[in-house]
C-alpha positions as a Python dict, from the first residue, in 0.01 Angstrom:
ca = {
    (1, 'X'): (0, 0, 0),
    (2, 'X'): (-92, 242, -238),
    (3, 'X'): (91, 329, -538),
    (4, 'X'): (90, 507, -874),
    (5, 'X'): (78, 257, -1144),
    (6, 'X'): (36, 269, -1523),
    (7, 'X'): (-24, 2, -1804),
    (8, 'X'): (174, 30, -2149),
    (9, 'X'): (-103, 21, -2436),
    (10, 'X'): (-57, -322, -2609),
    (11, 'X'): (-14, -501, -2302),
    (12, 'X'): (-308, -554, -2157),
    (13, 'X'): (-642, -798, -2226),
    (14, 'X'): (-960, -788, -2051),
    (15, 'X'): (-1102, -1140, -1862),
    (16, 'X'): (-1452, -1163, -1816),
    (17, 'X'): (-1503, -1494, -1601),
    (18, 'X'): (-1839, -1697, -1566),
    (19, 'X'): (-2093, -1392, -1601),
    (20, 'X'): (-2388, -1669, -1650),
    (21, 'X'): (-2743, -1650, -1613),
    (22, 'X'): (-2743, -1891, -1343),
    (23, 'X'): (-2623, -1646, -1125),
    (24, 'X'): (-2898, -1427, -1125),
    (25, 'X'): (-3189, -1671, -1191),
    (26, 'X'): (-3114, -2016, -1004),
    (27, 'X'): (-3188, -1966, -631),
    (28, 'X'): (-2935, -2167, -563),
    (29, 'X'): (-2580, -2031, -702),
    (30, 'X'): (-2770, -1655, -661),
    (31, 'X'): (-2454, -1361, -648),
    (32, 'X'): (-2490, -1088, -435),
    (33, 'X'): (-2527, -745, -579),
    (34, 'X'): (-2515, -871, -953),
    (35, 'X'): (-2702, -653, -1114),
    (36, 'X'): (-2393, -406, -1002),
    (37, 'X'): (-2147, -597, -1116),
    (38, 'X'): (-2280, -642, -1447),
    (39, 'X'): (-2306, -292, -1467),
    (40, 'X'): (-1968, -255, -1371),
    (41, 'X'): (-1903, -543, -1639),
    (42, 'X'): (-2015, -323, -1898),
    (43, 'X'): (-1803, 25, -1808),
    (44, 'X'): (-1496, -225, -1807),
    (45, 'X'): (-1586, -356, -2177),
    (46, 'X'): (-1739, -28, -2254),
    (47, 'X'): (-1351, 103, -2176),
    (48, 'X'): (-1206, -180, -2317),
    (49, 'X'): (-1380, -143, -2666),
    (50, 'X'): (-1294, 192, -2703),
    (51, 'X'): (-908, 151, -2609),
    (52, 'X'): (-867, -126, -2848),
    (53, 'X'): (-812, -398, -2567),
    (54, 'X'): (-881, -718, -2623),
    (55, 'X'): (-1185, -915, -2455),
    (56, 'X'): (-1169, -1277, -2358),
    (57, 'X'): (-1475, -1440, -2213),
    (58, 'X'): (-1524, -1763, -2022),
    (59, 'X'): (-1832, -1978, -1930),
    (60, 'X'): (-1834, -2284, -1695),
    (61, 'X'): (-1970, -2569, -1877),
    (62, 'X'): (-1978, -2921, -1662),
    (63, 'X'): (-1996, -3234, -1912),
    (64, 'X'): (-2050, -3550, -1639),
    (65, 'X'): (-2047, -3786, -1965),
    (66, 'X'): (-1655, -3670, -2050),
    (67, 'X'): (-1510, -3566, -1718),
    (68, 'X'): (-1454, -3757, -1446),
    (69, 'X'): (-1534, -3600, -1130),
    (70, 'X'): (-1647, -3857, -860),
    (71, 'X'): (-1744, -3615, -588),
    (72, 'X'): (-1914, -3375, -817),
    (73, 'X'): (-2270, -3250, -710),
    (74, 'X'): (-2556, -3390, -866),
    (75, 'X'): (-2898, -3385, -891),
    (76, 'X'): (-3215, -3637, -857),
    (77, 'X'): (-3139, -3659, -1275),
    (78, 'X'): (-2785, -3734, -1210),
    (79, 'X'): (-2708, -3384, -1403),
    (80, 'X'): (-2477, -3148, -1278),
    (81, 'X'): (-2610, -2949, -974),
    (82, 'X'): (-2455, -2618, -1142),
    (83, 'X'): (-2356, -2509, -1461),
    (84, 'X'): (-2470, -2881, -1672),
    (85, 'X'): (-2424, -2854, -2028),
    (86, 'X'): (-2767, -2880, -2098),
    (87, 'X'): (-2917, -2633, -1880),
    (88, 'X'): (-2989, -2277, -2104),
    (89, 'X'): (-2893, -2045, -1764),
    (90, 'X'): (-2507, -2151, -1822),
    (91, 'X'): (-2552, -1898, -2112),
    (92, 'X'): (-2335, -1544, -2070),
    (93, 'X'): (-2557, -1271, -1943),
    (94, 'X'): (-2710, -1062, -2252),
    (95, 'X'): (-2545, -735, -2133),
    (96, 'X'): (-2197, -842, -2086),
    (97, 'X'): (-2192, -1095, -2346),
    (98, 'X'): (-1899, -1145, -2622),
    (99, 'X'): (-1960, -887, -2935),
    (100, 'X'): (-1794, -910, -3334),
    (101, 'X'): (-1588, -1170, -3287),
    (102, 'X'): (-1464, -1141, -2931),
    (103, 'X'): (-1332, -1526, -2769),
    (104, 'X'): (-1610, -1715, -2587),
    (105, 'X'): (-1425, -1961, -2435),
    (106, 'X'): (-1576, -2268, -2251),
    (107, 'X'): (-1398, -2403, -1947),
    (108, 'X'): (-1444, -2736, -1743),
    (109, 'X'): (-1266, -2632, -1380),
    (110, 'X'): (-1234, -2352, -1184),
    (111, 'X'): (-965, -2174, -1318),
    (112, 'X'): (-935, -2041, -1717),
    (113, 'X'): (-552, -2103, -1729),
    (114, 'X'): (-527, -2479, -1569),
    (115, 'X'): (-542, -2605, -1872),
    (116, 'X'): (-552, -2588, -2241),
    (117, 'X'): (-393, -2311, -2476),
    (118, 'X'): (-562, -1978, -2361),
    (119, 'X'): (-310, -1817, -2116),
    (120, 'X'): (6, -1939, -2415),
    (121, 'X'): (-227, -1818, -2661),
    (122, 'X'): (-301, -1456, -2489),
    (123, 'X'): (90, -1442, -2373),
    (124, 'X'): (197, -1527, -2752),
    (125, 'X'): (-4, -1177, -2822),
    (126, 'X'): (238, -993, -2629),
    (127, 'X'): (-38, -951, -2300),
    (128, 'X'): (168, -861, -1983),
    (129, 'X'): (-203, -757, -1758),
    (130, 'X'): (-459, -949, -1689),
    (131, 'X'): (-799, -695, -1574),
    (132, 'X'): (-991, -976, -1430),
    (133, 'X'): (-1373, -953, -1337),
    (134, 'X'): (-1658, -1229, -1274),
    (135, 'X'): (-1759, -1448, -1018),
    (136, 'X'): (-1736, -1666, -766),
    (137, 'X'): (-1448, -1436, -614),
    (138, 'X'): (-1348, -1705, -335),
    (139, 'X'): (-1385, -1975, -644),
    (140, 'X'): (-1337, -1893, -1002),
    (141, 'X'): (-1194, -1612, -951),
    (142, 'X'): (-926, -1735, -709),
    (143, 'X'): (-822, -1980, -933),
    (144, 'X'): (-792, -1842, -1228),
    (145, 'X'): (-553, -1554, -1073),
    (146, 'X'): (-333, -1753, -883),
    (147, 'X'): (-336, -1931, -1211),
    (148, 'X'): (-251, -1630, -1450),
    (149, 'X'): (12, -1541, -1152),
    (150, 'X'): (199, -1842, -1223),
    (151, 'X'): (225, -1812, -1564),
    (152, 'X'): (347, -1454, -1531),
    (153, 'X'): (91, -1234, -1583),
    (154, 'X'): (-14, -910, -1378),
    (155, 'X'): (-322, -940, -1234),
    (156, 'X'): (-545, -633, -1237),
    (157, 'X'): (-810, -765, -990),
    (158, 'X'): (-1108, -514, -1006),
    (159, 'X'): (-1280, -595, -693),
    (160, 'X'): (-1609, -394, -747),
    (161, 'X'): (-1697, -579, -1083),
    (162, 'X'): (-1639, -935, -914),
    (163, 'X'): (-1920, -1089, -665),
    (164, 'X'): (-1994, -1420, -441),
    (165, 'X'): (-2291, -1575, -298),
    (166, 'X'): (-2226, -1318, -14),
    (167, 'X'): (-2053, -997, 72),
    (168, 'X'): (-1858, -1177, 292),
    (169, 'X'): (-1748, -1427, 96),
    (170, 'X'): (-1672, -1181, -174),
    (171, 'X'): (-1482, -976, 44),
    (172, 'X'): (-1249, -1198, 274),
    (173, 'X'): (-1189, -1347, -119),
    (174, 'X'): (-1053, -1000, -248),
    (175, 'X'): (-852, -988, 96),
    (176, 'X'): (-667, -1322, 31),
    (177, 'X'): (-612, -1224, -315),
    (178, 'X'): (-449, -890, -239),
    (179, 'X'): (-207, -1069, -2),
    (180, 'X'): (-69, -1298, -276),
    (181, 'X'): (-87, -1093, -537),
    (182, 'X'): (275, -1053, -637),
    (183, 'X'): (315, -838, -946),
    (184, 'X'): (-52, -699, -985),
    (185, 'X'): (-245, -443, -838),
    (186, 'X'): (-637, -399, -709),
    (187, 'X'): (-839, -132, -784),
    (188, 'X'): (-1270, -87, -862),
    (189, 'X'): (-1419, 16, -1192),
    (190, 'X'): (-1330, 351, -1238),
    (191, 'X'): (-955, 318, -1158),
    (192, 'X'): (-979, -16, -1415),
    (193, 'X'): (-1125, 203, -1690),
    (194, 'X'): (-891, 474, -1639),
    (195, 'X'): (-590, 267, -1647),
    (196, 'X'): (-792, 119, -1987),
    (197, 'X'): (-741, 465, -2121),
    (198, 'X'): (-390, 480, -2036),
    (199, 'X'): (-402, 658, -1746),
    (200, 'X'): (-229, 702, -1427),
    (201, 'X'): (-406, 551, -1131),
    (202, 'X'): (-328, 499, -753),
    (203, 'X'): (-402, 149, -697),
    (204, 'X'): (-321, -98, -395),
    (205, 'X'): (-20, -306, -435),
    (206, 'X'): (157, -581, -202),
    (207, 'X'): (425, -518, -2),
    (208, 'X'): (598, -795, 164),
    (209, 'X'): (397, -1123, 249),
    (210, 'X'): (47, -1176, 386),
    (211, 'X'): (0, -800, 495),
    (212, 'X'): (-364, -766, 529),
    (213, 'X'): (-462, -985, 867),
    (214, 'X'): (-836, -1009, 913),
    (215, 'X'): (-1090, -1069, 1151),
    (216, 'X'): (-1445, -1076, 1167),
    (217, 'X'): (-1426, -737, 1264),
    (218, 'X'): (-1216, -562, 1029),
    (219, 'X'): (-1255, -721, 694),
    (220, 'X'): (-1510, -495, 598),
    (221, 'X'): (-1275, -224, 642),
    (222, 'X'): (-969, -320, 556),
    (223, 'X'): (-1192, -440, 180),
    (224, 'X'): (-1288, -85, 162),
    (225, 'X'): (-956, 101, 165),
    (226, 'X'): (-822, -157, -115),
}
């Protein structure tokens, strides 16, 4: 359902997952709509900057010779088949890239917060939300809120600056989000910068458990009136 919501100045840090060039120049890991979403991107750090809230960015970097991933995709040179260390389109889009001084964090999995000090770092700061943007939704994204979710954070999921290979697969992703989201809220762009700027915003909220059943027929829908 819809509710009013608010977000207490001091309490809040902006995540800015996997916004690489890959995904707008290698045919295969292509995301739908992107040059939106970067735009998007940059209203949300545009807001950001000028509310004083910090920006933490993350790129996927995949480094065969030091992890050990036997089923891992690779390709005829035995590289990665996405996001290898030594290809130049893992770099962060130009437009939405990290500014004086802002974290450019590099991470190995899926998720930002499996592993390593970033989510104790960002709590330590006194950081209660979480506005979380990037891409894949049904990937990266997933796992990195269900992730900041379990180490008690509110999620601010901003559904209109995150993409997939698809619409579909974007969507159906912000749909099994929103029913697990326990504690956070969805909302697009404008109701993310507003609530930037300490505003009040109506956003959707869960109530109860699992309350958005889909179909192939109403997903598109019930995406739309998140």
């Amino acid at each position: 359902m819809k509710t009013p919501i608010a977000i207490k100045r001091g309490t809040v840090a902006a995540i800015f997952i996997d916004l690489q060039e890959e995904h707008r120049q290698d045919k295969r890991y292509l995301v739908e709509g992107f040059a939106g979403i970067l735009a998007n991107v940059q209203r949300l750090q545009a807001a950001a900057r000028q509310n004083h809230v910090p920006l933490y960015h993350w790129a996927y970097i995949v480094d065969l010779d030091k992890q050990d991933r036997p089923f891992h995709p690779v390709g005829e040179d035995g590289k990665s088949a996405f996001s290898d260390k030594s290809d130049p389109l893992t770099e962060i889009c130009r437009e939405v890239a990290p500014i004086n001084g802002e974290a450019l964090l590099i991470k190995a999995e899926a998720s930002a917060f499996r592993s390593g000090p970033a989510a104790r770092d960002i709590k330590s700061a006194g950081i209660e939300w979480l506005v979380v943007s990037g891409v894949w939704t049904e990937a990266c994204i997933d796992a990195t809120v269900k992730d900041a979710v379990a180490k008690g954070f509110r999620v601010l999921l901003v559904k209109d600056a995150c993409g997939s290979g698809s619409a579909a697969m974007h969507q159906t992703g912000i749909i099994n989000l929103a029913n697990r989201l326990y504690g956070g809220a969805v909302t697009d762009t404008d109701g993310a910068c507003r609530l930037l700027a300490g505003e009040t915003v109506t956003a959707w909220q869960i109530e109860g458990s699992v309350p958005l059943r889909f179909s192939f027929d109403n997903a598109a829908a019930l995406y739309a009136d998140l």
